[in-house]
mmCIF file as Biopython writes it, N, C-alpha, C and O atoms, coordinates in Angstrom:
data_model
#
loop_
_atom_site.group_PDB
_atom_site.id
_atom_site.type_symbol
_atom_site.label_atom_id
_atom_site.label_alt_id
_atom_site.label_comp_id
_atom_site.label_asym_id
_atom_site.label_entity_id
_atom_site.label_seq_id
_atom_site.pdbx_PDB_ins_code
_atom_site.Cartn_x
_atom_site.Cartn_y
_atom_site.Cartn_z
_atom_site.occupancy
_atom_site.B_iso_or_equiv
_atom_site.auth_seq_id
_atom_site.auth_asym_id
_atom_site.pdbx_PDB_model_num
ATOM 1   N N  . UNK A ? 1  ? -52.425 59.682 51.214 1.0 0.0 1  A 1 
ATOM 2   C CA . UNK A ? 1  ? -50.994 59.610 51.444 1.0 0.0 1  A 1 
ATOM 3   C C  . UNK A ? 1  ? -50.481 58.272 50.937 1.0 0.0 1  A 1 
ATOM 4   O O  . UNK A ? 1  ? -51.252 57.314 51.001 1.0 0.0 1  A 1 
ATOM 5   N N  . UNK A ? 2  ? -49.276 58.108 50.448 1.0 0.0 2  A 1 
ATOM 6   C CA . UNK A ? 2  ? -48.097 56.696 50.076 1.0 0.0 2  A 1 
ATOM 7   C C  . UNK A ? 2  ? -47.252 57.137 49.970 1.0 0.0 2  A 1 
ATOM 8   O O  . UNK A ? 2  ? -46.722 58.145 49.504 1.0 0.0 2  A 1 
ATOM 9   N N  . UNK A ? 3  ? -46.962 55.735 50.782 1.0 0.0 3  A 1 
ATOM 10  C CA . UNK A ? 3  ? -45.138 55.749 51.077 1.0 0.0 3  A 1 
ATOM 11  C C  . UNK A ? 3  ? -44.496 55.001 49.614 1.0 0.0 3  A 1 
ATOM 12  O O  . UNK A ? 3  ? -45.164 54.319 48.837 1.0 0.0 3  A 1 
ATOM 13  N N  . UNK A ? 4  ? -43.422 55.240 49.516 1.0 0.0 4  A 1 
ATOM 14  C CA . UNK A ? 4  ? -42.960 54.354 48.376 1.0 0.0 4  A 1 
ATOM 15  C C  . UNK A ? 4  ? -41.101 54.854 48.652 1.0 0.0 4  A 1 
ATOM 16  O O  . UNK A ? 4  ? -40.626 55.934 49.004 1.0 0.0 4  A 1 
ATOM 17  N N  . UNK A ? 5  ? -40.373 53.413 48.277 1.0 0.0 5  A 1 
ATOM 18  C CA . UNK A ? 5  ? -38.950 53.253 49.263 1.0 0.0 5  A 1 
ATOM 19  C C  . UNK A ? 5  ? -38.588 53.766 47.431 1.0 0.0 5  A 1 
ATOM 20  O O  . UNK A ? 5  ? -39.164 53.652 46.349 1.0 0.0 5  A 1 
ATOM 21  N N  . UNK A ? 6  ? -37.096 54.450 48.026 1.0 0.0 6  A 1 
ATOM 22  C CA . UNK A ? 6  ? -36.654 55.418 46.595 1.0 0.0 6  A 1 
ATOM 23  C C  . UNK A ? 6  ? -34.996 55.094 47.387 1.0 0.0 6  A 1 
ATOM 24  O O  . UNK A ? 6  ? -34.850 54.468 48.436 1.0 0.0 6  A 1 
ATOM 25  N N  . UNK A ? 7  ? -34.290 55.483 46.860 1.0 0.0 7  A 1 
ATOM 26  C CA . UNK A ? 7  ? -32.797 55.550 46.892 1.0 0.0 7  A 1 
ATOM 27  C C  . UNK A ? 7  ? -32.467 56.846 46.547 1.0 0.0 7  A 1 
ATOM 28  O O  . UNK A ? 7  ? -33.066 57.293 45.569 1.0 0.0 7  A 1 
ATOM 29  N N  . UNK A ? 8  ? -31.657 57.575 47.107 1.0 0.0 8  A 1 
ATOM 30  C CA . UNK A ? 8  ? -30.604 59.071 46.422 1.0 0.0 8  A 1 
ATOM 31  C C  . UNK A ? 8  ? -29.657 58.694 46.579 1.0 0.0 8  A 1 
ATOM 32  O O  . UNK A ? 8  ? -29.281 58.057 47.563 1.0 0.0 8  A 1 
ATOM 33  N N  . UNK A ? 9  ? -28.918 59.057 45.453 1.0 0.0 9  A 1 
ATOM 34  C CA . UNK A ? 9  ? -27.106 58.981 45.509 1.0 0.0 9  A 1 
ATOM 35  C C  . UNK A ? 9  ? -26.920 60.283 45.692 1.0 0.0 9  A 1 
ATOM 36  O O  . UNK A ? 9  ? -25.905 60.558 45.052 1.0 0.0 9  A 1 
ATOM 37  N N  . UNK A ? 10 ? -27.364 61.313 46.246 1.0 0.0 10 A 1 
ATOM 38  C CA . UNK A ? 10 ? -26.687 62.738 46.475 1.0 0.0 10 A 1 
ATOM 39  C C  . UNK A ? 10 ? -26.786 63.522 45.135 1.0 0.0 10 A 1 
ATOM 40  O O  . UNK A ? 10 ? -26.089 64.518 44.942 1.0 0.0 10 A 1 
ATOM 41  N N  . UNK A ? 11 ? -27.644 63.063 44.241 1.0 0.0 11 A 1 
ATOM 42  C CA . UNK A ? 11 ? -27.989 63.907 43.144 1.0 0.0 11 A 1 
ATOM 43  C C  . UNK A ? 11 ? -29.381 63.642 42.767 1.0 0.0 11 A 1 
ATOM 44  O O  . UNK A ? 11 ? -30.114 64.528 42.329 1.0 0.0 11 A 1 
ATOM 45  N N  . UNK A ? 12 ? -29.734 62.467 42.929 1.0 0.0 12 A 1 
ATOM 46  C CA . UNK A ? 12 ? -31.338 62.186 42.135 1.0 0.0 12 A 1 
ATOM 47  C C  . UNK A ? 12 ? -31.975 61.162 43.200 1.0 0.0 12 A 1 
ATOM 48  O O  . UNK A ? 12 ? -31.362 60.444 43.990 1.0 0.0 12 A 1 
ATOM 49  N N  . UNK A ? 13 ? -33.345 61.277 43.019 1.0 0.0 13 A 1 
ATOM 50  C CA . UNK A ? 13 ? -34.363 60.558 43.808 1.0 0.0 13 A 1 
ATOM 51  C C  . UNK A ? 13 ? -35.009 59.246 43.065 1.0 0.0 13 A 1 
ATOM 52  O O  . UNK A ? 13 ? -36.003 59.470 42.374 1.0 0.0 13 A 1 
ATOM 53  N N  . UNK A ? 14 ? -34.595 58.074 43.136 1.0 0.0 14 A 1 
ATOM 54  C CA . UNK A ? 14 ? -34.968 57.157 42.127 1.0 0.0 14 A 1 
ATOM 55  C C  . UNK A ? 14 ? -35.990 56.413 42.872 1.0 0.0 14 A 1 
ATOM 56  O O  . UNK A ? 14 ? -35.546 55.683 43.759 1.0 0.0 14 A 1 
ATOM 57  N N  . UNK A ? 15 ? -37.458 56.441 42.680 1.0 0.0 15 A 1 
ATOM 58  C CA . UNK A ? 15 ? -38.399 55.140 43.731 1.0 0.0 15 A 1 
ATOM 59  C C  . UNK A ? 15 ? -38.402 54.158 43.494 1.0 0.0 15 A 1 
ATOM 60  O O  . UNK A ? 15 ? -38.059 54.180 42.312 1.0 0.0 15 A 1 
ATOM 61  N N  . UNK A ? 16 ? -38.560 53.101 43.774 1.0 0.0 16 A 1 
ATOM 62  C CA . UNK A ? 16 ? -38.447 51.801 43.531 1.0 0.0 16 A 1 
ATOM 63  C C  . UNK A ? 16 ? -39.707 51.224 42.867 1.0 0.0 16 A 1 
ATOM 64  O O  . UNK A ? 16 ? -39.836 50.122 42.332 1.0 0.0 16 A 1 
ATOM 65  N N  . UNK A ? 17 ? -40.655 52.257 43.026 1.0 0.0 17 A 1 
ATOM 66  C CA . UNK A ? 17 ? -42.255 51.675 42.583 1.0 0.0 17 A 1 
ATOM 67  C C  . UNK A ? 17 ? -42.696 52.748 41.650 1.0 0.0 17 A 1 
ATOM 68  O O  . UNK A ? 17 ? -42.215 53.812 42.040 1.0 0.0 17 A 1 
ATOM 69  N N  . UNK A ? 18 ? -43.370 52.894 40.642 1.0 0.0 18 A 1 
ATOM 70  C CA . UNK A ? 18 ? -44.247 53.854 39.741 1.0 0.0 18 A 1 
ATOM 71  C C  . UNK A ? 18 ? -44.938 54.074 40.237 1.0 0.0 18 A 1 
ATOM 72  O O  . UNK A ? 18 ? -45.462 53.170 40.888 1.0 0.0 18 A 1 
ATOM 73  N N  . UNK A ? 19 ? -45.673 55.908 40.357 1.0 0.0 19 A 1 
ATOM 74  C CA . UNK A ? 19 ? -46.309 56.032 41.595 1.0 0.0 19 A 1 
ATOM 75  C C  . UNK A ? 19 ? -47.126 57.071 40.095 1.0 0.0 19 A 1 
ATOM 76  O O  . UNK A ? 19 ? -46.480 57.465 39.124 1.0 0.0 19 A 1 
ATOM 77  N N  . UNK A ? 20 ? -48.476 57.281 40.287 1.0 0.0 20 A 1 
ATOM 78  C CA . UNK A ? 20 ? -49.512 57.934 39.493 1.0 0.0 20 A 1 
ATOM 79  C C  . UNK A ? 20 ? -49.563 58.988 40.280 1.0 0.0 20 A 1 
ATOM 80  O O  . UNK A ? 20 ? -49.723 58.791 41.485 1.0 0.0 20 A 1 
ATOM 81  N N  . UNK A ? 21 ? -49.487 59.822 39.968 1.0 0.0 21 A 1 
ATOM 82  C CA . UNK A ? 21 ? -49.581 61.020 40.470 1.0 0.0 21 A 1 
ATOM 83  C C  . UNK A ? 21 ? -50.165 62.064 39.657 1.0 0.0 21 A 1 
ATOM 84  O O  . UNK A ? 21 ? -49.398 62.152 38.698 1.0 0.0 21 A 1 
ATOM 85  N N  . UNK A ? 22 ? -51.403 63.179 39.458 1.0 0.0 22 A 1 
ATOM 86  C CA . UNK A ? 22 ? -51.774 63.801 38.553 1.0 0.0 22 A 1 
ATOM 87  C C  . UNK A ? 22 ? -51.340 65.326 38.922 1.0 0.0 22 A 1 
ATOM 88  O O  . UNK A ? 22 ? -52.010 65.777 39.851 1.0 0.0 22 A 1 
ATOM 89  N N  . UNK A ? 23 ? -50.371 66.210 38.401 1.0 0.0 23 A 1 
ATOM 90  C CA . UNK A ? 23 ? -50.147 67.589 38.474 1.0 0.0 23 A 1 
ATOM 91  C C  . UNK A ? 23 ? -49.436 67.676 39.784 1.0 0.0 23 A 1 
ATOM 92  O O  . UNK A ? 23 ? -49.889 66.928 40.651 1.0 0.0 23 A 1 
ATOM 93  N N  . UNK A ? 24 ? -48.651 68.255 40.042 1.0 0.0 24 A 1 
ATOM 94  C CA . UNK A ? 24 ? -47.771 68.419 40.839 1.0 0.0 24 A 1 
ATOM 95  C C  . UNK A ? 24 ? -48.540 68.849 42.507 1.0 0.0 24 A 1 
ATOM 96  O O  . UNK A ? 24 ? -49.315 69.764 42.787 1.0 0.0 24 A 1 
ATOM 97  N N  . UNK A ? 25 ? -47.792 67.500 43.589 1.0 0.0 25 A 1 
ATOM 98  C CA . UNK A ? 25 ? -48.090 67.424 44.902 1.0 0.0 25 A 1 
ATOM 99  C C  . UNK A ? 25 ? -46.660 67.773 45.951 1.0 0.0 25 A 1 
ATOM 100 O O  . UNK A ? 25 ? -45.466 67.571 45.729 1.0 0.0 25 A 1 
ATOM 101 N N  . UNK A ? 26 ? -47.069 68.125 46.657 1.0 0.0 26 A 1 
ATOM 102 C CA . UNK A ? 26 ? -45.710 68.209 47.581 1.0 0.0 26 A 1 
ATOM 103 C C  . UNK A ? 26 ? -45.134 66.470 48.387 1.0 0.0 26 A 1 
ATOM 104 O O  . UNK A ? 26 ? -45.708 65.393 48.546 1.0 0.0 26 A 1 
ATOM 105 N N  . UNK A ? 27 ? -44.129 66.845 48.627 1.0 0.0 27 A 1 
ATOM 106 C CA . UNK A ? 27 ? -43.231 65.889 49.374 1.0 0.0 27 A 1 
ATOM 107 C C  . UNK A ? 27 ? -42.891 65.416 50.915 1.0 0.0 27 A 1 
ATOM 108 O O  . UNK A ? 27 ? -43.053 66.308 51.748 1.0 0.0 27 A 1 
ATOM 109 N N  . UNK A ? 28 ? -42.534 64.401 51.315 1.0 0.0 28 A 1 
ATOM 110 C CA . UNK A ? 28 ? -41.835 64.859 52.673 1.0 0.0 28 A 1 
ATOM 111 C C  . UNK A ? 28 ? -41.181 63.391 52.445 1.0 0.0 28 A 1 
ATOM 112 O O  . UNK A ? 28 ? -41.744 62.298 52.513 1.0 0.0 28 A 1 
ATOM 113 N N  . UNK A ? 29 ? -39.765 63.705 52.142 1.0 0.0 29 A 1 
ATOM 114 C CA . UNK A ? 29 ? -38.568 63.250 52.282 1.0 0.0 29 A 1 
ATOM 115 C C  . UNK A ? 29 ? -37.917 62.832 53.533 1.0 0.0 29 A 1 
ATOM 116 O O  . UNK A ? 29 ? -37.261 63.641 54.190 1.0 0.0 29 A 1 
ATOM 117 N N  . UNK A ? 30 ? -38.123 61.147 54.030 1.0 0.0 30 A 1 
ATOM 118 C CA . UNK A ? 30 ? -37.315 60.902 55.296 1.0 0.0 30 A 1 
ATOM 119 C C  . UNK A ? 30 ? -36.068 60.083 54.759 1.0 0.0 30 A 1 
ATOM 120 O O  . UNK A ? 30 ? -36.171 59.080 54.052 1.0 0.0 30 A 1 
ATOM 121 N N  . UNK A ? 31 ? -35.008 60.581 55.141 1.0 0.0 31 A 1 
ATOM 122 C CA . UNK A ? 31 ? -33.194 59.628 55.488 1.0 0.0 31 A 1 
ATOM 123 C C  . UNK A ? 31 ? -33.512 58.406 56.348 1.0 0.0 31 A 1 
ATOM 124 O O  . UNK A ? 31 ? -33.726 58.497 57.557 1.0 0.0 31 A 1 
ATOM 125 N N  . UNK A ? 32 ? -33.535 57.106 55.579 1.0 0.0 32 A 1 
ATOM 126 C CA . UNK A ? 32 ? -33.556 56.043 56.733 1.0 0.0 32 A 1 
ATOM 127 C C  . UNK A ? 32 ? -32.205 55.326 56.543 1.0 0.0 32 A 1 
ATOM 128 O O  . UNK A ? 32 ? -31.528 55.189 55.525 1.0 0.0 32 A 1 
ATOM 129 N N  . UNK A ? 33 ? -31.963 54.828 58.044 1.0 0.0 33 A 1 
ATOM 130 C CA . UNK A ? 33 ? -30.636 54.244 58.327 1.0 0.0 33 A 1 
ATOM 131 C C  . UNK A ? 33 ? -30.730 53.068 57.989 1.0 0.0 33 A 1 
ATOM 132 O O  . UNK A ? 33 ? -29.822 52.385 57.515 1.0 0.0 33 A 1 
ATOM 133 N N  . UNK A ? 34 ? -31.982 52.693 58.233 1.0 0.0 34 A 1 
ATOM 134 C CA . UNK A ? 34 ? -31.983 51.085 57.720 1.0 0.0 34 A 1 
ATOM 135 C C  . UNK A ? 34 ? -31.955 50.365 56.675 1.0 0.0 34 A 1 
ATOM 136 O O  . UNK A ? 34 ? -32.392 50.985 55.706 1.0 0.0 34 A 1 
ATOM 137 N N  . UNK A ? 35 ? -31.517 48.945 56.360 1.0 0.0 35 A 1 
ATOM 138 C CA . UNK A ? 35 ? -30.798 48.198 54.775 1.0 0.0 35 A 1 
ATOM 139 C C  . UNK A ? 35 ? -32.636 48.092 54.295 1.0 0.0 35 A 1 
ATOM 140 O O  . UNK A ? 35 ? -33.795 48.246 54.682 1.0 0.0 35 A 1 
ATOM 141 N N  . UNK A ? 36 ? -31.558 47.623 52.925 1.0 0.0 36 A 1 
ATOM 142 C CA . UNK A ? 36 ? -33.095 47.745 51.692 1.0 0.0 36 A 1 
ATOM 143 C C  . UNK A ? 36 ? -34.139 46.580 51.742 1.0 0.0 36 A 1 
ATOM 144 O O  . UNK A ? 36 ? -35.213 46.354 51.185 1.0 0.0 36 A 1 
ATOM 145 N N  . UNK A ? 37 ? -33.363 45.953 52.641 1.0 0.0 37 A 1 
ATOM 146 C CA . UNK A ? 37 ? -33.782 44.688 52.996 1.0 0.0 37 A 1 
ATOM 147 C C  . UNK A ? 37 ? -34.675 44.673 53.656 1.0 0.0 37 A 1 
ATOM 148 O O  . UNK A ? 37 ? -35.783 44.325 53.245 1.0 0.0 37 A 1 
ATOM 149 N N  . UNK A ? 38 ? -34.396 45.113 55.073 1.0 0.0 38 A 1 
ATOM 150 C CA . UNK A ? 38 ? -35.268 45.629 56.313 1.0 0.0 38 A 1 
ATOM 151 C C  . UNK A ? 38 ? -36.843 46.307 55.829 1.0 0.0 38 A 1 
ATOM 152 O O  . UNK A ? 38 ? -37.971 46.165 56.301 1.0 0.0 38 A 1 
ATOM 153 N N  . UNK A ? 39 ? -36.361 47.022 54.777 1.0 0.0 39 A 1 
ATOM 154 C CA . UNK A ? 39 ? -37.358 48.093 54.382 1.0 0.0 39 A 1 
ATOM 155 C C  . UNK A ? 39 ? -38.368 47.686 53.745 1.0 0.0 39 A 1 
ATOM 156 O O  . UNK A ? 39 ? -39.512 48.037 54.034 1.0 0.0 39 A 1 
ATOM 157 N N  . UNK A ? 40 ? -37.968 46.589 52.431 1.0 0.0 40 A 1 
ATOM 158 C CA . UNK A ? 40 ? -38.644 45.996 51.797 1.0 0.0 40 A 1 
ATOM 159 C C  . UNK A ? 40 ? -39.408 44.771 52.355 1.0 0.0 40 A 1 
ATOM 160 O O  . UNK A ? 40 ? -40.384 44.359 51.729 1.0 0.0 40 A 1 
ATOM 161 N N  . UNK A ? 41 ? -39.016 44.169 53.500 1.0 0.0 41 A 1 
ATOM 162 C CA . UNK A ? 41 ? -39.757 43.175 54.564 1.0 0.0 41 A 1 
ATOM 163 C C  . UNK A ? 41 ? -40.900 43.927 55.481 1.0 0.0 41 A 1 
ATOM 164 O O  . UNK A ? 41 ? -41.943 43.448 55.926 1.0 0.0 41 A 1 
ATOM 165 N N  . UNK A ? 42 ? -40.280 45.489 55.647 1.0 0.0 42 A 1 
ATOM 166 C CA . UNK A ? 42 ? -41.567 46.119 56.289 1.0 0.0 42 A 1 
ATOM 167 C C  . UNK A ? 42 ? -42.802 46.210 55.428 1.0 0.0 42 A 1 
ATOM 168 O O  . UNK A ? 42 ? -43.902 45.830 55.830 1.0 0.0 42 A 1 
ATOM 169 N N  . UNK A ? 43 ? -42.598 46.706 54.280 1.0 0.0 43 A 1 
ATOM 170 C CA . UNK A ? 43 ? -43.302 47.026 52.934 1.0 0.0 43 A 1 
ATOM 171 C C  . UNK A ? 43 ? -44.089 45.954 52.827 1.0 0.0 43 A 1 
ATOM 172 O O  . UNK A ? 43 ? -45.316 45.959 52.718 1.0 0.0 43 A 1 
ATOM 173 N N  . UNK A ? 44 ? -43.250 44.881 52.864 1.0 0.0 44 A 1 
ATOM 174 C CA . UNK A ? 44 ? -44.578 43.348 52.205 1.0 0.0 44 A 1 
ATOM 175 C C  . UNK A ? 44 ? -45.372 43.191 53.595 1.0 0.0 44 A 1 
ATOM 176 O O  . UNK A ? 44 ? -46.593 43.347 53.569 1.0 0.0 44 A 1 
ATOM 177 N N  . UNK A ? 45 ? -44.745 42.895 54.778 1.0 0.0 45 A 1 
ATOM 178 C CA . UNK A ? 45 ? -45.770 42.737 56.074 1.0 0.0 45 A 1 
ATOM 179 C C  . UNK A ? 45 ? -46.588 43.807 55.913 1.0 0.0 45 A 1 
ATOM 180 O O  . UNK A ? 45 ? -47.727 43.338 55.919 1.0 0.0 45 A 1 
ATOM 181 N N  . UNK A ? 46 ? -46.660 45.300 55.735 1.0 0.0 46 A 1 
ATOM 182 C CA . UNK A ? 46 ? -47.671 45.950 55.986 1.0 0.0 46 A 1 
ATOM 183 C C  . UNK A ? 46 ? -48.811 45.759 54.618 1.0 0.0 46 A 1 
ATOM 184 O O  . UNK A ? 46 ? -49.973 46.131 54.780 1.0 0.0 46 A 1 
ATOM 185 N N  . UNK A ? 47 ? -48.450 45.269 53.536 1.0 0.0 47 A 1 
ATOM 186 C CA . UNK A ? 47 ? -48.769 44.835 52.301 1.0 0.0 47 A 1 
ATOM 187 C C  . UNK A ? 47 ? -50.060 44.166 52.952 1.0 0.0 47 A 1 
ATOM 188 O O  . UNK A ? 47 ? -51.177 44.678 52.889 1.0 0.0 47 A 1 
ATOM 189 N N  . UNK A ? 48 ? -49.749 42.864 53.635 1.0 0.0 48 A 1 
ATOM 190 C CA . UNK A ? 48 ? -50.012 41.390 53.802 1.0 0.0 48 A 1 
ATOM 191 C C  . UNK A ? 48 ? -50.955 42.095 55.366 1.0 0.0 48 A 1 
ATOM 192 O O  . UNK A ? 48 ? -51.976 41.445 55.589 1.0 0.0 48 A 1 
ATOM 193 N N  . UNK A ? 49 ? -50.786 42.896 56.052 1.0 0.0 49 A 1 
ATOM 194 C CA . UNK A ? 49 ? -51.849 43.030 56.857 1.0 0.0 49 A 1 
ATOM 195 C C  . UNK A ? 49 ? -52.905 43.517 56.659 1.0 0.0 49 A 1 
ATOM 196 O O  . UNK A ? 49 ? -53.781 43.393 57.515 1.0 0.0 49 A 1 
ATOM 197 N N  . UNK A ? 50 ? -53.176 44.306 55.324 1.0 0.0 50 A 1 
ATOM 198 C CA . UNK A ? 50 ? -53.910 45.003 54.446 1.0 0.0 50 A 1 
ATOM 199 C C  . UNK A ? 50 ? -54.777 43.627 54.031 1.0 0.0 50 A 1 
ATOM 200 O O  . UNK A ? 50 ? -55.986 43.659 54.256 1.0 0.0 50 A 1 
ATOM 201 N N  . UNK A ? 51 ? -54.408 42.859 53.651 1.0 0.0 51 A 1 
ATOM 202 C CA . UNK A ? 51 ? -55.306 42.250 53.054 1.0 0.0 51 A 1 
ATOM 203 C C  . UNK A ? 51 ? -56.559 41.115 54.211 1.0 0.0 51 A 1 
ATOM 204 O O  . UNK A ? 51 ? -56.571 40.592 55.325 1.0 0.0 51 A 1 
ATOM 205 N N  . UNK A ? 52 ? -57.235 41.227 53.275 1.0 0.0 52 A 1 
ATOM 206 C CA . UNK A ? 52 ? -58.963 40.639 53.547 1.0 0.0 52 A 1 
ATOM 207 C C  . UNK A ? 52 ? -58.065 38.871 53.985 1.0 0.0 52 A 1 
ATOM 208 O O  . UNK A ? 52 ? -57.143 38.454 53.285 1.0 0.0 52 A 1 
ATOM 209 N N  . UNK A ? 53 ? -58.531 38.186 55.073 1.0 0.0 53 A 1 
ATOM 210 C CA . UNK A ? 53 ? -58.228 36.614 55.426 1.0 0.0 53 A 1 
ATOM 211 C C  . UNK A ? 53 ? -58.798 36.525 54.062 1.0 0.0 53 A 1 
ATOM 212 O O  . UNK A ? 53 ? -59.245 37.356 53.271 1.0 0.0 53 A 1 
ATOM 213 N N  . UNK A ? 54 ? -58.578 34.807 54.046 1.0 0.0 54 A 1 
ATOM 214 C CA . UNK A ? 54 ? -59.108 33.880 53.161 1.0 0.0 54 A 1 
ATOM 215 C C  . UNK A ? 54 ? -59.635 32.761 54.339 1.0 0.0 54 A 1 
ATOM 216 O O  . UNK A ? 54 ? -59.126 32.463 55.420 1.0 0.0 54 A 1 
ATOM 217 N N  . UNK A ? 55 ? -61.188 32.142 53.494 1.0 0.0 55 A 1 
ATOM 218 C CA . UNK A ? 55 ? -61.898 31.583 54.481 1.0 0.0 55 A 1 
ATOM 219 C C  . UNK A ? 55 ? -61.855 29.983 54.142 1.0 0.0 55 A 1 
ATOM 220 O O  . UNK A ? 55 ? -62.547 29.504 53.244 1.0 0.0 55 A 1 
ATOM 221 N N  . UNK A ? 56 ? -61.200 29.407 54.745 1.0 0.0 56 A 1 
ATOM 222 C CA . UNK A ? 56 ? -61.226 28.230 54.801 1.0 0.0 56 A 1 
ATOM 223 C C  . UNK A ? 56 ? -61.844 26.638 54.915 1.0 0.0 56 A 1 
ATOM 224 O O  . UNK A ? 56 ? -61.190 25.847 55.594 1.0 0.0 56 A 1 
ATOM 225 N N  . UNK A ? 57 ? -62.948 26.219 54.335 1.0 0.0 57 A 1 
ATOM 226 C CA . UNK A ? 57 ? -63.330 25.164 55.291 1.0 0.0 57 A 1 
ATOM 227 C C  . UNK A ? 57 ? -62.608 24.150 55.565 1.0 0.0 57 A 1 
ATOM 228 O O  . UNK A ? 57 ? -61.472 23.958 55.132 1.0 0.0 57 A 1 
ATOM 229 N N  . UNK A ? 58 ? -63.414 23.222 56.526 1.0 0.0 58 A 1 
ATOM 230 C CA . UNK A ? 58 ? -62.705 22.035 57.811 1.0 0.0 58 A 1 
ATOM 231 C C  . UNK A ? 58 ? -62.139 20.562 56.032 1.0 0.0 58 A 1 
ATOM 232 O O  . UNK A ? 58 ? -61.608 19.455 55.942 1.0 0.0 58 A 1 
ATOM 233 N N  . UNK A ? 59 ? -62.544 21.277 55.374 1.0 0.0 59 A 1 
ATOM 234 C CA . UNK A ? 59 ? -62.306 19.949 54.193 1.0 0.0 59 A 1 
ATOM 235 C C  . UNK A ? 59 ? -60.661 20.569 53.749 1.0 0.0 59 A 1 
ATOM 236 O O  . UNK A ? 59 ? -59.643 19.902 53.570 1.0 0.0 59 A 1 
ATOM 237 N N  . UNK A ? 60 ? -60.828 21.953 53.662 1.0 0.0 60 A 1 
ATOM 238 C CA . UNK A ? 60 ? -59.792 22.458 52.754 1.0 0.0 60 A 1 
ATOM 239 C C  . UNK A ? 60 ? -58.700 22.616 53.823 1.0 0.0 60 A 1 
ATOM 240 O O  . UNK A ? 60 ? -57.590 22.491 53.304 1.0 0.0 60 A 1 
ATOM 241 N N  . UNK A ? 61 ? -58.648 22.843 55.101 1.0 0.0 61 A 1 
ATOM 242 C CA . UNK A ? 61 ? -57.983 22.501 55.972 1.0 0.0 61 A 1 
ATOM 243 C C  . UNK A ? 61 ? -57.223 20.961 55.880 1.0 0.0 61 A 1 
ATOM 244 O O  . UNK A ? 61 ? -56.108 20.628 55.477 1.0 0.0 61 A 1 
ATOM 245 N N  . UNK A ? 62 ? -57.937 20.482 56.233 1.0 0.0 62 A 1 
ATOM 246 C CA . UNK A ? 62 ? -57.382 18.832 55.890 1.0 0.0 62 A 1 
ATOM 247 C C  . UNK A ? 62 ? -56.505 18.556 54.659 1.0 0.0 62 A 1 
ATOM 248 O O  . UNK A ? 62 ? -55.419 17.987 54.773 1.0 0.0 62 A 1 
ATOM 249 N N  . UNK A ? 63 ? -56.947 18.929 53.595 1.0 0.0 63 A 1 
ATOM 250 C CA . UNK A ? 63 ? -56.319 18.605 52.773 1.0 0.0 63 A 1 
ATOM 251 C C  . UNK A ? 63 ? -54.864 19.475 52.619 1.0 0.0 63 A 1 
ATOM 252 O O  . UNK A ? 63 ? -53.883 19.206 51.927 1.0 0.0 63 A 1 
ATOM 253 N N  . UNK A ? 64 ? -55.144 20.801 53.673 1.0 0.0 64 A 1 
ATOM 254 C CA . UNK A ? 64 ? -53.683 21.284 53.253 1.0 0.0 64 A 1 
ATOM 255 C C  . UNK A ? 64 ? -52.946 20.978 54.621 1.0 0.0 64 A 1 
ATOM 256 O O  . UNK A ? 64 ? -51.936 21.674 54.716 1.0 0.0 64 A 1 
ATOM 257 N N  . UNK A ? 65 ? -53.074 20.442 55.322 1.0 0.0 65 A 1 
ATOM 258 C CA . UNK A ? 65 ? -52.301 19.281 56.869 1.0 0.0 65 A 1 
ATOM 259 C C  . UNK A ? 65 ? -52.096 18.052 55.850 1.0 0.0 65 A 1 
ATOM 260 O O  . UNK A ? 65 ? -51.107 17.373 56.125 1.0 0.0 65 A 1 
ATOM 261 N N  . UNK A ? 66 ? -52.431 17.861 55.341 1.0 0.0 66 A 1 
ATOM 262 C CA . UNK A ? 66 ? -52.309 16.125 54.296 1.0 0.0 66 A 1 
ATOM 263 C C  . UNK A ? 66 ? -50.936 16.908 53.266 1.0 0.0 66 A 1 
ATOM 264 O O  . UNK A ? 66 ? -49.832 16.620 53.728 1.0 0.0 66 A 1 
ATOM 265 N N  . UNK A ? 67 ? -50.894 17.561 52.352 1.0 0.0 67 A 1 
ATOM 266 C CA . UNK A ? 67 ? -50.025 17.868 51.416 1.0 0.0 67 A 1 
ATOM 267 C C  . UNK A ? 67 ? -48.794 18.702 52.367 1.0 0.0 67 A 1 
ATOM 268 O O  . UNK A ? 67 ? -47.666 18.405 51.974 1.0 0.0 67 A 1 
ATOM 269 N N  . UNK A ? 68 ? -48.809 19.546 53.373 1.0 0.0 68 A 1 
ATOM 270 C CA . UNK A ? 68 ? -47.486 19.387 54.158 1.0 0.0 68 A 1 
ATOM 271 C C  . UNK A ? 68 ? -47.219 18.674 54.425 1.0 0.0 68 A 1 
ATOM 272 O O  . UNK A ? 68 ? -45.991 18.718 54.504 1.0 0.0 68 A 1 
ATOM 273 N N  . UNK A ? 69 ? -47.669 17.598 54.762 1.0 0.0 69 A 1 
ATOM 274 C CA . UNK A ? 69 ? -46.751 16.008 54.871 1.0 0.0 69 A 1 
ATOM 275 C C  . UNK A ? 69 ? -46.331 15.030 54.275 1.0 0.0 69 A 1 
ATOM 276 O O  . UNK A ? 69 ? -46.094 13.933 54.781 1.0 0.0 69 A 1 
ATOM 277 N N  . UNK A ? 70 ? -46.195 15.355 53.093 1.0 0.0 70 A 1 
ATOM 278 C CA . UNK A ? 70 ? -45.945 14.821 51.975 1.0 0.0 70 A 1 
ATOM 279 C C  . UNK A ? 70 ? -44.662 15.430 51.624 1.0 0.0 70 A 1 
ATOM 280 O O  . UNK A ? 70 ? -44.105 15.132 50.568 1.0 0.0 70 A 1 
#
C-alpha cells in the first residue's frame, strides 16, 4: 500500500509525487479537510520516523554542542 497527497479540481486527480505503478491497480480515494500544509508536515514526520537513528559518538556530540554556539 502508498499514500501519496494529489489535489482534484472537480475534474482531474493530479498527485503531487510520481508513483510506479505496473498495469492497472485499484484505488481508494479519501476528501481531506485539511490545508496542504498540514498534510505535507504529516508526510515528512511520518517520512522521518521511518528512518534508521544515526549513531553518534561522545566526540561527535561535543563537537556539535561546540558549533551551536557559535
Amino acid at each position: 500500500m502508498r499514500s501519496v497527497i494529489g489535489v482534484y479540481d472537480g475534474d482531474k486527480l493530479k498527485l503531487k509525487e510520481k508513483v510506479k505503478i505496473k498495469g492497472a491497480v485499484n484505488v481508494l480515494v479519501t476528501f481531506l479537510n485539511e490545508t496542504e500544509t498540514a498534510l505535507q508536515k504529516k508526510m515528512l514526520l511520518q517520512r522521518l520516523l521511518k528512518r534508521q537513528p544515526v549513531k553518534i559518538t561522545p566526540l561527535n556530540v561535543k563537537d556539535l554542542i561546540e558549533e551551536g554556539r557559535k
